[in-house]
Backbone and ligand atoms as CSV (ligand in chain L), in Angstrom:
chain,resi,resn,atom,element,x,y,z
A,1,UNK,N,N,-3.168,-11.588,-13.016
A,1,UNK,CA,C,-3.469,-11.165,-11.636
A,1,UNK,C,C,-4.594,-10.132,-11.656
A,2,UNK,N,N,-5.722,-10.899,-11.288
A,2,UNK,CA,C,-6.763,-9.472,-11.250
A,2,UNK,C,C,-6.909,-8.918,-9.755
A,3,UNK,N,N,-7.700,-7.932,-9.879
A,3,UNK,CA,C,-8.002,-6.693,-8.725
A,3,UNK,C,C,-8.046,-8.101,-7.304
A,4,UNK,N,N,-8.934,-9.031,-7.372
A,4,UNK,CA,C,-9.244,-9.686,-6.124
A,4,UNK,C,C,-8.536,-10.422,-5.537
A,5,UNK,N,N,-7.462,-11.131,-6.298
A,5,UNK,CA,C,-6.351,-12.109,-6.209
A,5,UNK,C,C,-5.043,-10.577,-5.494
A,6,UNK,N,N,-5.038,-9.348,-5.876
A,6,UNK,CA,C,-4.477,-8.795,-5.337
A,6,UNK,C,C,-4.552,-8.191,-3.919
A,7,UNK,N,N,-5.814,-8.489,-4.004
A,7,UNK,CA,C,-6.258,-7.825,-2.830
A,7,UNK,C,C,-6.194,-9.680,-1.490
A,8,UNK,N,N,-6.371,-10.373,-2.234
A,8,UNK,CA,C,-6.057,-11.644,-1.287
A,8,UNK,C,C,-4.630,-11.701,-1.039
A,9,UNK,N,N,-3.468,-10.992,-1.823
A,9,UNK,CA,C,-2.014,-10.903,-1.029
A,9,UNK,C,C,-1.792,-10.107,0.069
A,10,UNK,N,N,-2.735,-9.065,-0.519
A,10,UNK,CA,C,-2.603,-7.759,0.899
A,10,UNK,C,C,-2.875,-8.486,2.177
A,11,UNK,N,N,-4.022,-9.034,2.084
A,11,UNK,CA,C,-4.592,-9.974,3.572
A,11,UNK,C,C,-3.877,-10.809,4.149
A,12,UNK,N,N,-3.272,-11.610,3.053
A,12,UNK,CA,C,-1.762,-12.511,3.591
A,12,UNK,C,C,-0.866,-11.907,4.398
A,13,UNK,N,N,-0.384,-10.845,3.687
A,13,UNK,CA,C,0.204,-9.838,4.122
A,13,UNK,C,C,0.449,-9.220,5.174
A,14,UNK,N,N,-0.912,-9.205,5.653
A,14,UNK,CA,C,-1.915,-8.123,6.710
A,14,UNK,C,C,-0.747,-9.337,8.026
A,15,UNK,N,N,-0.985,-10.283,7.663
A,15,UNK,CA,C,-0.733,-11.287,8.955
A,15,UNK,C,C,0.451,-11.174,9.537
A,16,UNK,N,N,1.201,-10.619,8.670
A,16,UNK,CA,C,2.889,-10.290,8.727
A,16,UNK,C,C,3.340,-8.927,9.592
A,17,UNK,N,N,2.221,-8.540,9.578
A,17,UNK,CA,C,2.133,-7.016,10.781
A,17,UNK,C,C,3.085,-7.028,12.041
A,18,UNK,N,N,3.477,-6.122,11.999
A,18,UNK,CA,C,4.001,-5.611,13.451
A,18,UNK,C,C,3.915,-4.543,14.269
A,19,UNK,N,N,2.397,-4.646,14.941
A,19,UNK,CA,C,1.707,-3.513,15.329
A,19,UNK,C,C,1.633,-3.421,17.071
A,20,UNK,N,N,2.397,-3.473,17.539
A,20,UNK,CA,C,1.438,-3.794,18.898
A,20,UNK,C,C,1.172,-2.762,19.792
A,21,UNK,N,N,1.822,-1.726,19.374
A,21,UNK,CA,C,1.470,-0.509,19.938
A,21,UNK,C,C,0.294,0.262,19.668
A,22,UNK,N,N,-0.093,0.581,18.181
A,22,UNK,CA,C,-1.315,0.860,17.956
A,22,UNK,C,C,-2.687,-0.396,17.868
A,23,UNK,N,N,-1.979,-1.557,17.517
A,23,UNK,CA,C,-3.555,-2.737,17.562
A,23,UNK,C,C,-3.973,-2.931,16.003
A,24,UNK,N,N,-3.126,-1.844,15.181
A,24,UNK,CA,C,-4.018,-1.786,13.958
A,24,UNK,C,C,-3.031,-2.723,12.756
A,25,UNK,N,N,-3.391,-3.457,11.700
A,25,UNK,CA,C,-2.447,-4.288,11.340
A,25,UNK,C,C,-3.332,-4.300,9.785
A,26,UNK,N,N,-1.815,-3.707,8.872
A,26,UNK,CA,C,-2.517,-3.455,7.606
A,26,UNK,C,C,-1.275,-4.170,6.169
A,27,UNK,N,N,-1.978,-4.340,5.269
A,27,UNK,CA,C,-1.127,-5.252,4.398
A,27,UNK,C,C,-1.125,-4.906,2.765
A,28,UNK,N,N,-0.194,-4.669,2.597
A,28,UNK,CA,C,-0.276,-4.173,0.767
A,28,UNK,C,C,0.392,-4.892,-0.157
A,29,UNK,N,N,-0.125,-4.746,-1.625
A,29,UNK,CA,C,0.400,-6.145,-2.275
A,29,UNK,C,C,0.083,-5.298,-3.531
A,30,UNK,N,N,1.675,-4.532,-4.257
A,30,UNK,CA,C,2.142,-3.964,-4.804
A,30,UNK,C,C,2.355,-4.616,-6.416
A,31,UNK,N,N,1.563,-4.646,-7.458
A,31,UNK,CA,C,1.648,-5.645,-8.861
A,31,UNK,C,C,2.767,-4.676,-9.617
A,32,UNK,N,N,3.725,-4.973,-10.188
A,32,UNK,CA,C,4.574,-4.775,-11.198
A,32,UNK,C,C,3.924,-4.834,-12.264
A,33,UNK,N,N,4.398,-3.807,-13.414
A,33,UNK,CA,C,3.692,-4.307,-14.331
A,33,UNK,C,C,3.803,-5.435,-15.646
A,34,UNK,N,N,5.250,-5.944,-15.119
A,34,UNK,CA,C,5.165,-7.490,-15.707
A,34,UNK,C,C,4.870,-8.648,-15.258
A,35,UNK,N,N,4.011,-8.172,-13.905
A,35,UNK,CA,C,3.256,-9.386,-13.421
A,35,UNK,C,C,3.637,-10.066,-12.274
A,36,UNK,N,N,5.013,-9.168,-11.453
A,36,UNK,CA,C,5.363,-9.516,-10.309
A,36,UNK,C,C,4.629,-8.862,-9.101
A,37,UNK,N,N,4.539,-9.261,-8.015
A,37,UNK,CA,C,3.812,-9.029,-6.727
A,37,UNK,C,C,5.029,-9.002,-5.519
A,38,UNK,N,N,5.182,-7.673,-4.850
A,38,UNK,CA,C,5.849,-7.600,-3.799
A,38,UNK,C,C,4.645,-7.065,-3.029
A,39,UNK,N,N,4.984,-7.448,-1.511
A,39,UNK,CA,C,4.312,-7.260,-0.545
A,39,UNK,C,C,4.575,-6.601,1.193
A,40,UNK,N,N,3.844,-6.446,1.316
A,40,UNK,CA,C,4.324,-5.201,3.326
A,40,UNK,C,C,3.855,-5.593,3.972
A,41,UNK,N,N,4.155,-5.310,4.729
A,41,UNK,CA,C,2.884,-4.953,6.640
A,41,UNK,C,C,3.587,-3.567,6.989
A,42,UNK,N,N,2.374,-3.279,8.169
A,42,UNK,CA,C,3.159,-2.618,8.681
A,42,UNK,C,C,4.100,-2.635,9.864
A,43,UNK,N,N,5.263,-1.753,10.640
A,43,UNK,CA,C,6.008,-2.548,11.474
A,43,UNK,C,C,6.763,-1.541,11.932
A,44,UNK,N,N,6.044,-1.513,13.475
A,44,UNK,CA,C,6.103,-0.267,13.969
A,44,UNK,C,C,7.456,-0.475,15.341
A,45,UNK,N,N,7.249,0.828,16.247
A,45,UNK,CA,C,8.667,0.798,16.794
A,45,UNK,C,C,8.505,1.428,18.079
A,46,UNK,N,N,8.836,1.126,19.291
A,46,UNK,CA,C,8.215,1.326,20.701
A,46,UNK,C,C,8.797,3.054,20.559
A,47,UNK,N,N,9.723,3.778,19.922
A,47,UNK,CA,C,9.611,5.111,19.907
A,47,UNK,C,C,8.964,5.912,18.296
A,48,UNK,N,N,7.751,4.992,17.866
A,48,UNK,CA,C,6.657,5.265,17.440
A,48,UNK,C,C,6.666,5.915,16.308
A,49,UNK,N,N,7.939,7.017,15.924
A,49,UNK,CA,C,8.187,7.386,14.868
A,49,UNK,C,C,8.746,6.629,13.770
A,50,UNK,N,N,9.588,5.804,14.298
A,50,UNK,CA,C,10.127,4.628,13.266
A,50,UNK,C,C,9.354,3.980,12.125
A,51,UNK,N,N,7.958,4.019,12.749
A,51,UNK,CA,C,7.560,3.310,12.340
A,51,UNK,C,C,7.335,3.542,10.820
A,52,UNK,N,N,6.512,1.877,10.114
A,52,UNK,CA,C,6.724,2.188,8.725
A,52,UNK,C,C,5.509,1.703,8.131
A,53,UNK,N,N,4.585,2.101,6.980
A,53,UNK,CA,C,3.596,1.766,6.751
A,53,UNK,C,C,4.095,0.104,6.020
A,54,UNK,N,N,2.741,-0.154,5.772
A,54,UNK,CA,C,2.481,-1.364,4.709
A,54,UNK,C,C,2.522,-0.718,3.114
A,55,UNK,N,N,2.619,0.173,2.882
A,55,UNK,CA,C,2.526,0.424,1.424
A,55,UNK,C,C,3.852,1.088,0.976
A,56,UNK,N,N,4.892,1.506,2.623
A,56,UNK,CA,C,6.025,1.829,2.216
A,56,UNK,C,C,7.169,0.476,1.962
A,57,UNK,N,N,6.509,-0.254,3.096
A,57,UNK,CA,C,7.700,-1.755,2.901
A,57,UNK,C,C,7.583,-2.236,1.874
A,58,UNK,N,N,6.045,-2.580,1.249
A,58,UNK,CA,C,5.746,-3.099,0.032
A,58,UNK,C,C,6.979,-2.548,-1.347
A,59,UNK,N,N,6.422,-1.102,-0.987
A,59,UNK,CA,C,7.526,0.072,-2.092
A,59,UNK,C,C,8.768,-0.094,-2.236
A,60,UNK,N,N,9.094,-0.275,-0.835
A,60,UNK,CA,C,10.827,0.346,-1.071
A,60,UNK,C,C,11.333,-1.357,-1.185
A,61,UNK,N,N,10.522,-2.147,-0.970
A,61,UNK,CA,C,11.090,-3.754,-1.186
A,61,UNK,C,C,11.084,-4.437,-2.612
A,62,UNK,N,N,9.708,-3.590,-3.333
A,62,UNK,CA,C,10.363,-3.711,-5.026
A,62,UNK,C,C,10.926,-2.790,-5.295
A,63,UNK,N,N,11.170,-1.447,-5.486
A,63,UNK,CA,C,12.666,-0.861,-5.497
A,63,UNK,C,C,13.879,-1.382,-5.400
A,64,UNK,N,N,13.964,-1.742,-4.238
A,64,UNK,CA,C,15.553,-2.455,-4.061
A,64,UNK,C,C,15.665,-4.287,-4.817
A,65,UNK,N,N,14.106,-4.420,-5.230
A,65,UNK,CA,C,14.637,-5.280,-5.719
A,65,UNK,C,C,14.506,-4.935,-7.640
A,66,UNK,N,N,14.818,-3.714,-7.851
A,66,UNK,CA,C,15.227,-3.564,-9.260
A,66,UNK,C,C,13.993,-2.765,-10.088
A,67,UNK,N,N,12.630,-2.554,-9.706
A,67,UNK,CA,C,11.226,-2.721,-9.864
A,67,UNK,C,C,11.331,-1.326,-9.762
A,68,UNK,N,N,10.507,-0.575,-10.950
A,68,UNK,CA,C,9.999,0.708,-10.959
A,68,UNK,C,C,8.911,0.978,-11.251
A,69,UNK,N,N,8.017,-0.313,-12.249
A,69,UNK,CA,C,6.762,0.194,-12.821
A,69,UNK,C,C,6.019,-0.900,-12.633
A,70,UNK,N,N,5.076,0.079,-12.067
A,70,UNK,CA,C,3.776,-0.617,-10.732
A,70,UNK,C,C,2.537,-0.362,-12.056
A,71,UNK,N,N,1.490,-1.949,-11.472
A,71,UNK,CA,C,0.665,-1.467,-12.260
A,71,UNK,C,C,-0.527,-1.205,-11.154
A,72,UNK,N,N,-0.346,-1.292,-10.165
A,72,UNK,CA,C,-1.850,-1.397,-9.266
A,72,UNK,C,C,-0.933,-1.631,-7.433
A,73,UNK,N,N,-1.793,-1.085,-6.789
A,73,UNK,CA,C,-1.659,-1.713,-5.337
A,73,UNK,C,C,-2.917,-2.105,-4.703
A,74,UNK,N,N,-2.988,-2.447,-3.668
A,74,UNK,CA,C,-4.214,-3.300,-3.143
A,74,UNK,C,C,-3.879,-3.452,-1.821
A,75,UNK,N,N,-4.107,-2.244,-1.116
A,75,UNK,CA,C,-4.477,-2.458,0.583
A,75,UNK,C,C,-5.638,-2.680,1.431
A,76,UNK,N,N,-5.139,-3.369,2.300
A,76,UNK,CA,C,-6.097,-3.933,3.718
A,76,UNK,C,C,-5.421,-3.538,5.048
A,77,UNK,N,N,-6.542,-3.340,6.139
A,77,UNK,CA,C,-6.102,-2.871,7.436
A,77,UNK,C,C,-7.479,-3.273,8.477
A,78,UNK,N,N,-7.151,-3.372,9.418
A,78,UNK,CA,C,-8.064,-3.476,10.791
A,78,UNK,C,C,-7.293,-3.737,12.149
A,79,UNK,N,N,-8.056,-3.604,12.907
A,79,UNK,CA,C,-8.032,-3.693,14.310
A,79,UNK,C,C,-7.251,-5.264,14.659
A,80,UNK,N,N,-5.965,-5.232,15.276
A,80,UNK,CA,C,-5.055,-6.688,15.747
A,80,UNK,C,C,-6.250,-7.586,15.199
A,81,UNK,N,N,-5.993,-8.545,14.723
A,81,UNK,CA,C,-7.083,-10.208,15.036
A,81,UNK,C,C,-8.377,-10.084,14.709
A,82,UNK,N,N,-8.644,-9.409,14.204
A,82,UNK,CA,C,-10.067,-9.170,13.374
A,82,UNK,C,C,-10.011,-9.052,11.891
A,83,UNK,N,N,-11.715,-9.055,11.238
A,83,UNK,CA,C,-11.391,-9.077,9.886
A,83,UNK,C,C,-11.665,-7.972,9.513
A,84,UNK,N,N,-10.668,-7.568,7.806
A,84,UNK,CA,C,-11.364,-5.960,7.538
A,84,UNK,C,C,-12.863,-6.059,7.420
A,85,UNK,N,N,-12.715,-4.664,7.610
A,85,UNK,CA,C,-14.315,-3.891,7.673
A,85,UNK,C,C,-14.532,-2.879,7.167
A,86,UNK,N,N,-13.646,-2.673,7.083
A,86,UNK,CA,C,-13.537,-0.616,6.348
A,86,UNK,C,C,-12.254,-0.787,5.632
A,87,UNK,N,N,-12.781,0.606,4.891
A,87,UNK,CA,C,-11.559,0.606,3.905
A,87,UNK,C,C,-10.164,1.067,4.701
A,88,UNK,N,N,-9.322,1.378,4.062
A,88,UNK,CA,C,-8.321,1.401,4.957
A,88,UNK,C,C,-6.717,2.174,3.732
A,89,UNK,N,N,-7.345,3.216,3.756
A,89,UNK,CA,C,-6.762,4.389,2.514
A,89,UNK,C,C,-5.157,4.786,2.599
A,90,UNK,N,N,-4.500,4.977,1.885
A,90,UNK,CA,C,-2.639,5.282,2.357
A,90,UNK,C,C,-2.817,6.540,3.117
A,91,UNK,N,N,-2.262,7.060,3.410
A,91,UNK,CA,C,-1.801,7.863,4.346
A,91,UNK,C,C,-1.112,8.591,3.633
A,92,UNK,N,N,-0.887,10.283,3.605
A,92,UNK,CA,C,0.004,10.599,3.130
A,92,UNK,C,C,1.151,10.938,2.008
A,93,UNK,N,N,1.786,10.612,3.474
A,93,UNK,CA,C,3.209,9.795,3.316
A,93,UNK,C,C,3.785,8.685,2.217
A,94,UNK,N,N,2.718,8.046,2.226
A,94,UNK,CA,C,3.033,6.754,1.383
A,94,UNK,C,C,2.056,7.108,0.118
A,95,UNK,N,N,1.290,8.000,-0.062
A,95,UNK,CA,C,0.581,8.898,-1.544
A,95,UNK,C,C,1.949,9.295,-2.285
A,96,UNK,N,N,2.702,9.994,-1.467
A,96,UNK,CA,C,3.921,10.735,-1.705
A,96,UNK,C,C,5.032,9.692,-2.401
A,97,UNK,N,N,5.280,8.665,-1.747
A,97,UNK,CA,C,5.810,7.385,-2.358
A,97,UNK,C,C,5.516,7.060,-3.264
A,98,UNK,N,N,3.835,6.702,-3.330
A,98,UNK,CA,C,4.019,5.588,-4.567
A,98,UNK,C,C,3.918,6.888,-5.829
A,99,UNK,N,N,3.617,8.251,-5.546
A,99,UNK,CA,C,4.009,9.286,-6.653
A,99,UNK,C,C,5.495,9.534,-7.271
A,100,UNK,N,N,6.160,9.025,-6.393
A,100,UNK,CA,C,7.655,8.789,-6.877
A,100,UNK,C,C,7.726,7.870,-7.786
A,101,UNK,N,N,6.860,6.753,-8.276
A,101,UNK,CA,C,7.295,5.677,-9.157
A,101,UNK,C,C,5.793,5.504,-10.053
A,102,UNK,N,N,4.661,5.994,-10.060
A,102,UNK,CA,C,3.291,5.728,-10.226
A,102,UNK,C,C,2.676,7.605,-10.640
A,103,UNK,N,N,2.051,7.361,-11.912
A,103,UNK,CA,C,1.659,8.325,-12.536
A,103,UNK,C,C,-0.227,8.289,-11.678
A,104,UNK,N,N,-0.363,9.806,-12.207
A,104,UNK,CA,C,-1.773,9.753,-11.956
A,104,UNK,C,C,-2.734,9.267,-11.897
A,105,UNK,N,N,-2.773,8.246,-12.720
A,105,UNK,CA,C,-3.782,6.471,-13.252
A,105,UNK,C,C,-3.623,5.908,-12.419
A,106,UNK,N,N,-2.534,5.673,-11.481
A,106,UNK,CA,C,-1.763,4.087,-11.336
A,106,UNK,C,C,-3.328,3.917,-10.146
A,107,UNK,N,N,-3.905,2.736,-10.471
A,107,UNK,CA,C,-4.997,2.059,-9.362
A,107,UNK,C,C,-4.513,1.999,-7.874
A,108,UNK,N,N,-5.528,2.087,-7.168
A,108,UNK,CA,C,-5.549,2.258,-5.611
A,108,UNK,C,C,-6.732,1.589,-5.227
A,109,UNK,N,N,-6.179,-0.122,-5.015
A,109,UNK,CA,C,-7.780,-0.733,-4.727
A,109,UNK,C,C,-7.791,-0.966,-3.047
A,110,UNK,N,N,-8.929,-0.911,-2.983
A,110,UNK,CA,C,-9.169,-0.686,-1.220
A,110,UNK,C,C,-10.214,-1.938,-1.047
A,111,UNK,N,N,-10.490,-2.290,0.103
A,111,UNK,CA,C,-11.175,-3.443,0.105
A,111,UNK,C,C,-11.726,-3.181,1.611
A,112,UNK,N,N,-13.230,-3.709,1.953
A,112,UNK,CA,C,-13.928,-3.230,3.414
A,112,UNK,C,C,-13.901,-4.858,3.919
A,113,UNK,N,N,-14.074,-5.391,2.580
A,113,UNK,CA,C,-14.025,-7.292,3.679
A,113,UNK,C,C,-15.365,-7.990,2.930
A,114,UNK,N,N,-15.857,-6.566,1.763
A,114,UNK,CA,C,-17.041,-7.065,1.350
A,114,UNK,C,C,-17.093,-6.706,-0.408
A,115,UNK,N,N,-16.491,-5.435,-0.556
A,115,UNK,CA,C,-16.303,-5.033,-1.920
A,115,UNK,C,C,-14.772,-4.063,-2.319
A,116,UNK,N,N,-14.348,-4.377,-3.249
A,116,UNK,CA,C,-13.688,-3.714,-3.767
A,116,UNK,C,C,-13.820,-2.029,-3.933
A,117,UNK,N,N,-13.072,-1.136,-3.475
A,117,UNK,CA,C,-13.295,0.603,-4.120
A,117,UNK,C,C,-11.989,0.595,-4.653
A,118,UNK,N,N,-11.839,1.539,-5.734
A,118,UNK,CA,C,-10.562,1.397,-6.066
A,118,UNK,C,C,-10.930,3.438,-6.751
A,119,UNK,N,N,-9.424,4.134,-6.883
A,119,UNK,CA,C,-8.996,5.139,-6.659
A,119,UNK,C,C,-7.930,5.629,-7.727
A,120,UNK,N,N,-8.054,6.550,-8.354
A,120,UNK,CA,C,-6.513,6.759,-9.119
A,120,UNK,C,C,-5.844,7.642,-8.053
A,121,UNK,N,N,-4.048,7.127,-8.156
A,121,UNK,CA,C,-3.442,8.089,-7.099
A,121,UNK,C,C,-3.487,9.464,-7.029
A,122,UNK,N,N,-3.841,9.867,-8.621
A,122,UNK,CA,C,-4.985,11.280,-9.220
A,122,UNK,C,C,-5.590,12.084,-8.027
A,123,UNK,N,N,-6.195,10.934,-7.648
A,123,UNK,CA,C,-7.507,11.339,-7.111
A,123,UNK,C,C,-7.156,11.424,-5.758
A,124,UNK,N,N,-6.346,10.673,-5.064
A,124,UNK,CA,C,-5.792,10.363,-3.615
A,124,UNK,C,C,-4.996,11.716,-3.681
A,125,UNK,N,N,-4.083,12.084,-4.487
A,125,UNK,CA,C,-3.334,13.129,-4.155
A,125,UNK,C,C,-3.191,13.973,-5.961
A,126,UNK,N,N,-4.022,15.058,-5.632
A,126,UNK,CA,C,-3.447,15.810,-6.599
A,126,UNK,C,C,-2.949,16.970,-6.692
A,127,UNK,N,N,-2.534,17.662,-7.495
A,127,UNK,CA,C,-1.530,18.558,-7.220
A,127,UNK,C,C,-0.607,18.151,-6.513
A,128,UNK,N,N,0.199,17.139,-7.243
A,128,UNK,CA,C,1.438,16.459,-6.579
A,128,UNK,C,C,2.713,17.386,-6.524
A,129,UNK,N,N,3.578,17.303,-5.663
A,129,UNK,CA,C,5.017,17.891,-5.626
A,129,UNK,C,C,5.881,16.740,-6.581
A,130,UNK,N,N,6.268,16.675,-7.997
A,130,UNK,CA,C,7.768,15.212,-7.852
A,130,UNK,C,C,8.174,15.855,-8.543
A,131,UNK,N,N,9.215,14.726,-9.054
A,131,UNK,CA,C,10.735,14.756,-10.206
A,131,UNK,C,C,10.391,16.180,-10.782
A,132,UNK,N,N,9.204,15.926,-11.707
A,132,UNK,CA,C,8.840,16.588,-12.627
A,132,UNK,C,C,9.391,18.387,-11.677
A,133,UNK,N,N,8.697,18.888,-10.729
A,133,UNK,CA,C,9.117,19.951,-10.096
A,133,UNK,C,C,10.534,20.524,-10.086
A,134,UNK,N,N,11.566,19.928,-10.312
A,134,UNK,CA,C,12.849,20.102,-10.000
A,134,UNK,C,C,13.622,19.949,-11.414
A,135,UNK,N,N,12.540,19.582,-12.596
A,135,UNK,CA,C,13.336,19.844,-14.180
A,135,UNK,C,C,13.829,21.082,-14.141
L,1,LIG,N1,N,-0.701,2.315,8.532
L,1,LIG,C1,C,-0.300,1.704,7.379
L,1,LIG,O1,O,0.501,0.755,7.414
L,1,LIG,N2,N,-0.790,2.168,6.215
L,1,LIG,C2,C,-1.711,3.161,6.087
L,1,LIG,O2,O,-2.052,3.536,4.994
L,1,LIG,C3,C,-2.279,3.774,7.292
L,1,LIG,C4,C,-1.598,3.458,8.564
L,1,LIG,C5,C,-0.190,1.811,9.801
L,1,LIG,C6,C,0.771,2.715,10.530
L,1,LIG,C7,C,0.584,2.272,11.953
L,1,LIG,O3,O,1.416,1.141,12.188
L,1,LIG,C8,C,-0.865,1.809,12.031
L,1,LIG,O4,O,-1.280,1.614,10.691
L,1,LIG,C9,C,-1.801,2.795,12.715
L,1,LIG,O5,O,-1.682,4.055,12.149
């Protein structure tokens, strides 16, 4: 599974959205590192807080299905019914996540609709709070 084939699940993905409050509809496609692929949207909630990213469903859906070690993720996002255009970066929230299961290396490929950027979660979030804090 290379970087582009991952980034073509996210887009699959993307279609699976449940956005209709914001318009914006984004898709992540989470590689294991023995070569399995779980995948998100995002899927939001008319009292708005509910809501849940694409890189958290992706997460917590290989979690529960047994899955701890990620070798890469690969998100996409845009505007309802259009194609990406811009990159479309985690949020947060979901930095904070995939730092729960994903070391400083772990890849963060982003995609505009034209080229690949890709990111260590390092770099997305450093000076992390985890596990490690609470030895
Ligand atoms: N969203 C994601 O799913 N992932 C991100 O990394 C950024 C934002 C979703 C949340 C919400 O449903 C919509 O995009 C607009 O913020």
């Amino acid at each position: 599974m290379n970087k582009q084939q991952l980034v073509e699940l996210a887009l699959q993905a993307r279609e699976k959205s449940y956005a209709p409050y914001s318009g914006f509809t984004v898709g992540a496609a989470l590689l294991t590192t023995d070569g399995k692929v779980y995948t998100g949207a995002n899927i939001e909630s008319a009292s708005y807080t509910p809501t849940v990213c694409a890189e958290r469903v992706a997460t917590f859906t290989a979690v529960h299905a047994g899955e701890r070690q990620f070798a890469a993720i690969a998100i996409v996002g845009g505007k309802t019914g259009e194609p990406v255009t811009a990159y479309c970066p985690p949020c947060g929230v979901c930095r904070q996540v995939l730092a729960e299961f994903c070391d400083s290396e772990f890849p963060v490929v982003l995609y505009d609709g034209k080229t690949i950027k890709e990111y260590t979660l390092g770099q997305l979030l450093p000076a992390v709070f985890d596990k490690t804090n609470l030895d």
